[in-house]
C-alpha positions, 0 to 999 in steps of 0.5 A: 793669596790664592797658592793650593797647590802650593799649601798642598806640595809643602804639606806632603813633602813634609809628611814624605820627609818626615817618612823617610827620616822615620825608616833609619830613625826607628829602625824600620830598615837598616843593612848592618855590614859587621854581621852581612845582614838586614835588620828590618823592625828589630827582626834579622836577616841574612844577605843569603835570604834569596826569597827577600833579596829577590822580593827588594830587586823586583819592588826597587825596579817596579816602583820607579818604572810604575810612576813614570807611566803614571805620576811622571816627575810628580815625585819630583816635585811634591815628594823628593828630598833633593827637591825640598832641600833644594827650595829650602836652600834657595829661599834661604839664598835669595833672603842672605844674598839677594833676590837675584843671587845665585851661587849655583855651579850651574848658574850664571856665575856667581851672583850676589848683591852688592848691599848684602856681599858681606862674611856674616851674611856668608857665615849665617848662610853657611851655618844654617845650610850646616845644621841639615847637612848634619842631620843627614849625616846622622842619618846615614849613620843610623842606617849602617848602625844602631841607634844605640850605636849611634847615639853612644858615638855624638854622646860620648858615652861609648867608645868613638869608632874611627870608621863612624867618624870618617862616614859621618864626616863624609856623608855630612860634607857630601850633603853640604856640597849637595845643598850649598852649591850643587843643587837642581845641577844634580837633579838635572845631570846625576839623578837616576830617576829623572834619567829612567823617567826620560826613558820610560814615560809615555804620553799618558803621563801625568803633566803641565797642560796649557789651554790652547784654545784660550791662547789669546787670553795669555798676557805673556807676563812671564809669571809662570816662567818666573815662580818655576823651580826649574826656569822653564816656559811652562806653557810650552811643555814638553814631552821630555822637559825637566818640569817637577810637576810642582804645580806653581805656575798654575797657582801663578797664573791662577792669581794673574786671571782671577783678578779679571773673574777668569780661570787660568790657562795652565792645569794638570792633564794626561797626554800630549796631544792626539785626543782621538788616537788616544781614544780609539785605542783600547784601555788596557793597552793604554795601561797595560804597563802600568798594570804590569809594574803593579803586578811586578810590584805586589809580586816583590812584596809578596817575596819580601814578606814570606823571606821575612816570614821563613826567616830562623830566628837568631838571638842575637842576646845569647850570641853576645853573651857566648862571646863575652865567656869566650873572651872571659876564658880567654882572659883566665886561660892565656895566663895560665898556660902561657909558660907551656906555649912559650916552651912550644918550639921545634925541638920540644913538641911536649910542650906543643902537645902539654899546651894545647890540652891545658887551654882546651882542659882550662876551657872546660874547666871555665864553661863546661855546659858549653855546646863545644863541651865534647870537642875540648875532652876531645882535644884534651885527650888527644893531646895528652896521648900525643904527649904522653907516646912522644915521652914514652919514645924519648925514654925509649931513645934515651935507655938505648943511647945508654946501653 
């Protein structure tokens, strides 16, 4: 049966997911909020990093803006994962419930055939729409946090952090909702890029073109309007429609003609109408936008890539290894002057004085090549003057009481 753009959209939707899943998977990108910095391939870097931050506003601004004057609602269709799962949960609907169910919150009401109403078609529906809700979740998990982090929290191996746990089943129930009943709800209400694209997008765009001249040949059998994702009439277009541009009721009407050796009526084009205006007018006003969001663009990558370039160089390994030896002088010092920080109060500032040099002299003592080496004498000899003047005047204030 003759469906390529069909063939065609499934091949890169799945070749977009499999891109987007890859970024979080093997840490291409991730924003670590503990440290307040991005960590993109392995390399760190600072959220006070103004050439990169800059560089990501202008490409997050410019490539949305890019495709609405050139590509429009193609994203939509061919590449958005809201999309994808949309379709996907769909078909998995219409298998479990019925060919005509419809559990949408912004359908029709709650639709489903009576031979199929039934709790282990409902559970089967449920537990199947689950299993890419979770691995969304684990998702979002990897882009806040390391895969070591990661896979150490679903595997048990490594202290489970209450935090992870609450974003996970979170983000996991967030997605079920998503699939199970919201849907192309969130596409056509909630969805900023289908907002910015209702703003931005000219007549240049790309879109559903339907043959005018050949109208008497069209049977109106509704084939179009019935494959349509987002049941509309495509052969009434639109400037500001909700079309995907997914191409199917082009593959629908292309089977219906071509059993009578005819082409369908329905294609791919660019602008709506006004042949000759458009044609008048000068090419780079046509695209002088388009080339200006290009320009934003590369500008924004060439910002990112020098912040990455001049970025220091941190070692993260040296890092952790510094805060295990404090934490290893922590745990030898405390004990050790204990008893002097217990005596420290008001009436008896010695030992104020006598506890603050041993932690700073047990300091030393632990880790005397460390980079605060000078501060701990520092403070070793400060504090023993300081004790040693207060015990000097109270010798001196207890030989004057006796005379």
């Amino acid at each position: 049966m003759l469906r390529p753009y069909h063939h065609k959209r499934r091949m890169v939707q799945g070749m977009v997911l499999a891109l987007l899943m890859s970024i979080p998977l093997f840490g291409v990108f991730r924003i670590d909020f503990a440290s307040a910095r991005f960590v993109i391939l392995g390399h760190s870097l600072g959220w006070d990093n103004y050439r990169f931050l800059a560089g990501m506003v202008l490409v997050v601004l410019s490539v949305p803006l890019l495709t609405y004057v050139t590509i429009g609602p193609v994203w939509c269709g061919w590449a958005c994962p809201q999309s994808f799962l949309t379709e996907m949960a769909n078909a998995l609907t219409t298998r479990f419930l019925g060919k005509r169910a419809d559990v949408r919150v912004d359908g029709a009401g709650m639709i489903v055939a009576p031979t199929k109403n039934r709790l282990t078609r409902w559970l089967a529906l449920a537990g199947l729409l689950l299993i890419p809700s979770f691995l969304l979740g684990v998702l979002v998990l990897m882009g806040f946090y390391s895969s070591a982090e990661v896979w150490g929290f679903l595997l048990g191996t490594a202290k489970r952090q209450t935090n992870m746990a609450v974003m996970l089943g979170f983000s996991v129930s967030l997605f079920f909702i998503d699939i199970a009943v919201i849907r192309y709800f969130l596409c056509d209400y909630a969805c900023f890029y289908r907002m910015g694209q209702r703003l931005f997008q000219t007549k240049e765009v790309l879109h559903i073109g339907y043959d005018t001249d050949r109208a008497a040949a069209c049977v109106k059998c509704h084939c179009c309007a019935t494959v349509c994702p987002t049941r509309i009439e495509p052969n009434r277009i639109k400037l500001h429609d909700i079309c995907i541009d997914c191409g199917e009721c082009i593959d629908a009407c292309d089977r219906l003609h071509q059993r009578g050796g005819d082409q369908g009526l329905l294609h791919f084009a660019r602008g709506h109408g006004e042949k000759e205006r458009r044609a008048a007018k000068p090419w780079w006003k046509r695209h002088f936008f388009a080339g200006s969001m290009g320009a934003v663009l590369l500008l924004g990558c060439a910002l990112m890539a020098w912040g990455v370039a001049t970025q220091p160089t941190i070692n993260f390994r040296q890092i952790e290894a510094r805060q295990q030896r404090l934490l290893q002088i922590t745990r030898v010092c405390q004990p050790r002057c204990a008893p002097l920080q217990t005596a420290c109060r008001g009436d008896n500032l010695k030992r104020c004085y006598e506890a603050a040099a041993c932690t700073c002299a047990c300091s030393l003592e632990m880790d005397p090549s460390n980079p605060q080496h000078a501060i701990w004498q520092s403070c070793v000899r400060i504090n023993r003057e300081h004790e040693r003047a207060l015990g000097t005047a109270s010798s001196q204030a207890a030989g004057g009481g006796r005379l």
